[in-house]
N, C-alpha and C positions, 0 to 999 in steps of 0.2 A: 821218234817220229820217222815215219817214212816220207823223203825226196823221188818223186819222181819228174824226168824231162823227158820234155814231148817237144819232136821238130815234125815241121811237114815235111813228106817226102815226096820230092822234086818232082818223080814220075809221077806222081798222083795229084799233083797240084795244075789242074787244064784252065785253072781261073785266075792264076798268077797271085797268091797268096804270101806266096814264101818273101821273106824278108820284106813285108809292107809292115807300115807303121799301125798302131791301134784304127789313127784315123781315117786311115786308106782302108782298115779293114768298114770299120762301119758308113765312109763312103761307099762302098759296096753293097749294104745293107744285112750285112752280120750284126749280129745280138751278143754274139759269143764265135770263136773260134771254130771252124767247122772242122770235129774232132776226127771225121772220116779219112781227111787228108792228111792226119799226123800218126806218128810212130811212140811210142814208148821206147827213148833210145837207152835211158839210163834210168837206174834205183838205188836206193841205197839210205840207211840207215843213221841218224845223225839226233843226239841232244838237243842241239839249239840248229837254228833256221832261219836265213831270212833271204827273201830274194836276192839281196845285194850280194850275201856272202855265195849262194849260191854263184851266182855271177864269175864271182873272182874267183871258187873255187874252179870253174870251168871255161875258163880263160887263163888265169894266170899259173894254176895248179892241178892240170887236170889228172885225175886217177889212170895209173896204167892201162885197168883194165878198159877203160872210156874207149865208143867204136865212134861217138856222135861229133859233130862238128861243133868249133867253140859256140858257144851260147850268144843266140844272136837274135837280132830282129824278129817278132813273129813267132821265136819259140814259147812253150808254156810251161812254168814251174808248178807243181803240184806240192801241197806237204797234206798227209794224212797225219795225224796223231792219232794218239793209243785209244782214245776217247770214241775213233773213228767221221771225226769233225776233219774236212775237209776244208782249203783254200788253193785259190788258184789265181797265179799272175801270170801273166803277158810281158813279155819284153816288148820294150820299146824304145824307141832312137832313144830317149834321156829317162831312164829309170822303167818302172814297173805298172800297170796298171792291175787292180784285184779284176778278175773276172769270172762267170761262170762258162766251165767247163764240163763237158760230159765225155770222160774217160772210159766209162763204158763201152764209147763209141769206136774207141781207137781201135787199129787192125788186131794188134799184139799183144795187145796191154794185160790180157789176163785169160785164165780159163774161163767157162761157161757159168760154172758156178761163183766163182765171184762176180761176176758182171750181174748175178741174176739176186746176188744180194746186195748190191751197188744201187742197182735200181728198186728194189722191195722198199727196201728204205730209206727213198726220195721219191716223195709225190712229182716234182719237176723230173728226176729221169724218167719216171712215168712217163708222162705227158711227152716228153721229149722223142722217148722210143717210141711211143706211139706217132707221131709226128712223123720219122726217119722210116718205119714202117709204110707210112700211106705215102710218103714224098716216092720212094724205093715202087712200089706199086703200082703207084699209078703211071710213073718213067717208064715203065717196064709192060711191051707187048705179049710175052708168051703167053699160055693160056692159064694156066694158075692165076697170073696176074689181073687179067680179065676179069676173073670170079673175084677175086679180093677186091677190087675196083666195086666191083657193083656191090657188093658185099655191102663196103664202104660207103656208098652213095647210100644204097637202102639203109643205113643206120643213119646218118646224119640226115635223109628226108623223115626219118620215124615209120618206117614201111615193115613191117614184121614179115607179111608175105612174104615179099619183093627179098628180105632177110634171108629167110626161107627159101625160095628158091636158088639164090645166090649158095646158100652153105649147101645145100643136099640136091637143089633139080626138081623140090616137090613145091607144089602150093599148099597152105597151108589145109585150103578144102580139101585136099587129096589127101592131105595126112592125116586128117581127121575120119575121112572115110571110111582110110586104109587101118585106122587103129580098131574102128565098129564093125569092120569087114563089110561095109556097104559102097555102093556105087554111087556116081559123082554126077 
């Protein structure tokens, strides 16, 4: 199976994340881990697996090669098996909690193409990226953004037009026209 650890990194945490406990995190109103603010600091290859040992390998025994800080508060353990079954825990002041994760998400964590098979096969990374998609979009003034914005709004009002001009600048009567070569 594959270990992966993920810590947030410090610069990218503007919401004070790093070392809070599970329940501070969902005082905040997290579901899961916001995986935009973590790193994939460490991986590595191992038989058996368990959060605890994890722990103690990376505190008490850490690997030379290891660049990440002892395993702490807030970090998240990942194990992939061969299966490609995933599980994910959360440090916390006393033990571990299981949670979902979307490592997808992370800056580092992989090429394009494994992210884009990460997600194919999980309806929730699905939904997720599409989620991280529209949050990202609608934040976001430039004018690409703009268009995906209304994009966006015309899909979730059910406006095909409104679709339509958002994706290309036509109404849907003007494309219709423009296909019969007739005037509008």
């Amino acid at each position: 199976m594959t270990v992966n650890i993920y810590q947030i990194i410090h610069e990218s945490d503007a919401i004070g994340l790093i070392f809070r406990t599970w329940s501070e995190f969902e005082q905040q109103g997290h579901r899961r881990p916001p995986a935009h603010l973590y790193d994939r600091v460490y991986s590595y290859q191992t038989e058996l697996g368990t959060p605890e040992g994890v722990f103690h390998r990376f505190n008490v025994n850490l690997p030379a090669d290891y660049k990440g800080r002892s395993l702490s508060i807030s970090d998240v353990v990942e194990f992939i098996w061969d299966t490609g079954e995933r599980s994910c825990f959360f440090c916390d002041r006393i033990g571990f909690h299981a949670i979902e994760f979307d490592s997808f998400l992370v800056r580092t964590v992989m090429d394009f193409s494994e992210r884009l098979s990460l997600i194919k096969a999980d309806r929730s990374a699905c939904e997720t990226l599409m989620d991280e998609i529209i949050r990202r979009i609608v934040s976001d003034d430039n004018q690409p953004s703009r268009a995906g914005r209304a994009l966006i709004q015309a899909f979730i009002d059910n406006k095909p037009d409104e679709m339509l001009v958002a994706l290309c600048g036509w109404e849907l009567k003007s494309l219709i026209a423009f296909a019969f070569e007739e005037e509008c």
